[in-house]
C-alpha positions in Angstrom: -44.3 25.9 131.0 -46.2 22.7 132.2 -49.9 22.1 131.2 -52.3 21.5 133.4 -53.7 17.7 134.0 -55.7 16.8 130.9 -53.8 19.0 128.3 -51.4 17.8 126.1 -48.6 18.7 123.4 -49.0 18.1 120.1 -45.4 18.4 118.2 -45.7 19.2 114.3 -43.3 20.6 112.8 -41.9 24.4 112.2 -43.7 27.1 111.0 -43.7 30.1 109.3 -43.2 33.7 111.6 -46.0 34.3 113.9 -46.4 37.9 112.7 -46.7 37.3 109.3 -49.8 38.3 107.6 -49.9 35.3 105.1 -51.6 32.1 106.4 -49.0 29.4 106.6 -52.2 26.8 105.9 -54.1 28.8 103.4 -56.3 25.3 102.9 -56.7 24.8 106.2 -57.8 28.5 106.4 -60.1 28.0 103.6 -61.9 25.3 104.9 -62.2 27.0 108.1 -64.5 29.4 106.5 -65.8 27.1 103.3 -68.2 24.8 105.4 -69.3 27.8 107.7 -70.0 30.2 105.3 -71.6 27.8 103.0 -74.0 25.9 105.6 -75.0 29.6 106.7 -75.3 31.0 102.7 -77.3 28.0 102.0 -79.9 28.2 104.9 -80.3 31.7 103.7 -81.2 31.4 100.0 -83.1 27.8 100.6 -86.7 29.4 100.4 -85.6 31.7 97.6 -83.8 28.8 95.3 -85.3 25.2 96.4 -88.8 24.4 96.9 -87.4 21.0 98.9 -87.4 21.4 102.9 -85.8 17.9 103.1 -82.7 18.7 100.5 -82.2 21.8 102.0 -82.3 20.5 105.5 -79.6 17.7 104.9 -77.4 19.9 102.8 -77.0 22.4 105.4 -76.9 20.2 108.1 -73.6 17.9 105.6 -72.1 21.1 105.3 -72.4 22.0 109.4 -71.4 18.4 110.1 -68.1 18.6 108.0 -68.0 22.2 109.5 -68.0 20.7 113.0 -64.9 17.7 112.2 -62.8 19.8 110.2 -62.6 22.9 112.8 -62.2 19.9 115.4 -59.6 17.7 113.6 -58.0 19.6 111.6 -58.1 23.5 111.1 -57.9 23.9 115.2 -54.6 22.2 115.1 -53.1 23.7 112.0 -53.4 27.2 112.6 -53.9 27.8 116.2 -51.8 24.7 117.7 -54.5 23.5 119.6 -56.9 20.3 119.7 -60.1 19.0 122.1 -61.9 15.7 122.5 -64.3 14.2 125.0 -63.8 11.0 126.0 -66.0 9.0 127.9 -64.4 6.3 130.6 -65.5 3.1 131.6 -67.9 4.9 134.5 -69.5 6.4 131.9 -68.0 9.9 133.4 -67.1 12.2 130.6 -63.4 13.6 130.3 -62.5 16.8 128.2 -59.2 16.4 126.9 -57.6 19.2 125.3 -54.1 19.5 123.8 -51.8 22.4 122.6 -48.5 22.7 120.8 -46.1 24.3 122.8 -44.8 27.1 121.4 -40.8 28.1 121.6 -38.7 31.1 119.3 -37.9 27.9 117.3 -41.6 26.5 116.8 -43.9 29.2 116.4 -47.6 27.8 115.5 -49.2 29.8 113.9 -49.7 33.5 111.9 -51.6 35.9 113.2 -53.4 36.1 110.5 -54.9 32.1 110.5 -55.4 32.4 114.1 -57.7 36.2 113.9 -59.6 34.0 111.0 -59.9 31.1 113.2 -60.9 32.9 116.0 -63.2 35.3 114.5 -64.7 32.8 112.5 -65.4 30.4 115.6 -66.4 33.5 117.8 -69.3 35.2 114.9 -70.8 31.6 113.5 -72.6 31.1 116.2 -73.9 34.4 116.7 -75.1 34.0 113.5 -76.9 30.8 114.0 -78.4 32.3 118.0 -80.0 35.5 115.1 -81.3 32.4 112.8 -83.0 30.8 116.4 -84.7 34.2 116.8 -85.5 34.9 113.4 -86.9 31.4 113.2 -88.6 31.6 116.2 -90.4 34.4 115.6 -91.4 34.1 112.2 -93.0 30.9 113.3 -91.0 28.8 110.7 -90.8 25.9 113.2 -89.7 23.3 110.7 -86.8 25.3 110.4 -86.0 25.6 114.7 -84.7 22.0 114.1 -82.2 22.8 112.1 -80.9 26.3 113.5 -80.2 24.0 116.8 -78.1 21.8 115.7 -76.5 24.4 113.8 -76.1 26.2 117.6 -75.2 23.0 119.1 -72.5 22.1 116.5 -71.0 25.4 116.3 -71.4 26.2 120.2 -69.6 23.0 120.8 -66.4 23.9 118.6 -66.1 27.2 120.7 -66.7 26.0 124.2 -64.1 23.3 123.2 -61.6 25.7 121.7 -62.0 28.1 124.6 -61.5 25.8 126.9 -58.5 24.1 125.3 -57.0 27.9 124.8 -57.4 28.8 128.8 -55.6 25.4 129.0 -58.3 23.3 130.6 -59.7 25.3 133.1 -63.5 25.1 133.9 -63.8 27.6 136.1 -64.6 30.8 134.7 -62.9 33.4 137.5 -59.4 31.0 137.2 -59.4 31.5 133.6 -60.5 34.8 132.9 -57.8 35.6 135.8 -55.2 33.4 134.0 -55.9 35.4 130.8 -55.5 38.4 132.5 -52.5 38.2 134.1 -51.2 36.7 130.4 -52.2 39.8 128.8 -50.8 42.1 130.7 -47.8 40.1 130.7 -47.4 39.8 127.1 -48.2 43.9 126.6 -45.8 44.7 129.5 -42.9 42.4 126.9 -44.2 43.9 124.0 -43.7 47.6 125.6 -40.6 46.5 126.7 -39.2 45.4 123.3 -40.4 48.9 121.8 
């Protein structure tokens, strides 16, 4: 299978069976979750437990800003096999650059387990955070709308990165959603086959 332009391999070493209900990184999985849940637990109870606006601004916005690099860096390549940046060349014209392991019977990435947690947990943060806007919004706590956006813009970025990276590079929406298509019904036609 060849990658498109842009996407890359990454090669780390063997893993555990793909259909295994154990994470093969349970650190890895429990950061994944750590930061997110915490930055999100923390904006919650900051009116009941802290009278400071500015402590519990910075704390939540420390804990979605180590949410942000370790989902980036680390926790996307562990247990999905997959890994974005964007660089910026000497035109000043910005590059996406995505990379995925390539997966063989030999090399198999990742449980199905990390990558449900991964994926869920990338998919319903920012929900999360878009009910915060509104709440915020609404309940005009506007000191507050500062913070829910960078939590949007933080945790937005780590899923339009990842989804990207996982349709392997394509920006156009129809492509992709046709690629995954056609890859679904694919894999279910192999897996119906095997049975």
């Amino acid at each position: 299978m060849t990658l498109p332009q842009g996407v890359g391999s990454l090669q780390d070493g063997q893993l555990s069976d793909a259909s295994s209900t154990s994470p093969a990184h349970p650190l890895a999985t429990f950061f994944h979750l750590f930061f997110r849940v915490s930055a999100i637990v923390t904006y919650v109870g900051c009116d009941w437990f802290s009278r400071s606006f500015v402590g519990c601004f910075v704390t939540v916005l420390l804990l979605l800003s180590f949410d942000f690099w370790s989902v980036k860096n680390v926790t996307g390549r562990l247990m999905v096999g997959l890994r974005w940046w964007n660089q910026v060349d000497e035109d000043g014209k910005s590059h996406w650059i995505f990379e995925a392991r390539k997966v063989s019977p030999n090399n198999i990435t990742a449980t199905e387990a990390e990558a449900r947690i991964f994926w869920l947990g990338l998919i319903i943060c920012p929900i999360i955070w878009i009910v915060f806007f509104f709440s915020t919004l609404f309940s005009l706590k506007l000191k507050w709308l500062a913070l829910v956006i960078a939590g949007i813009s933080l945790q937005a970025a780590n899923l339009y990165g990842y989804i990207l990276c996982k349709m392997g590079g394509e920006s156009d929406i129809s492509k992709a959603a046709a690629s995954f298509l056609s890859q679904t019904v694919f894999q279910t036609a192999y897996l119906q086959r095997q049975q």
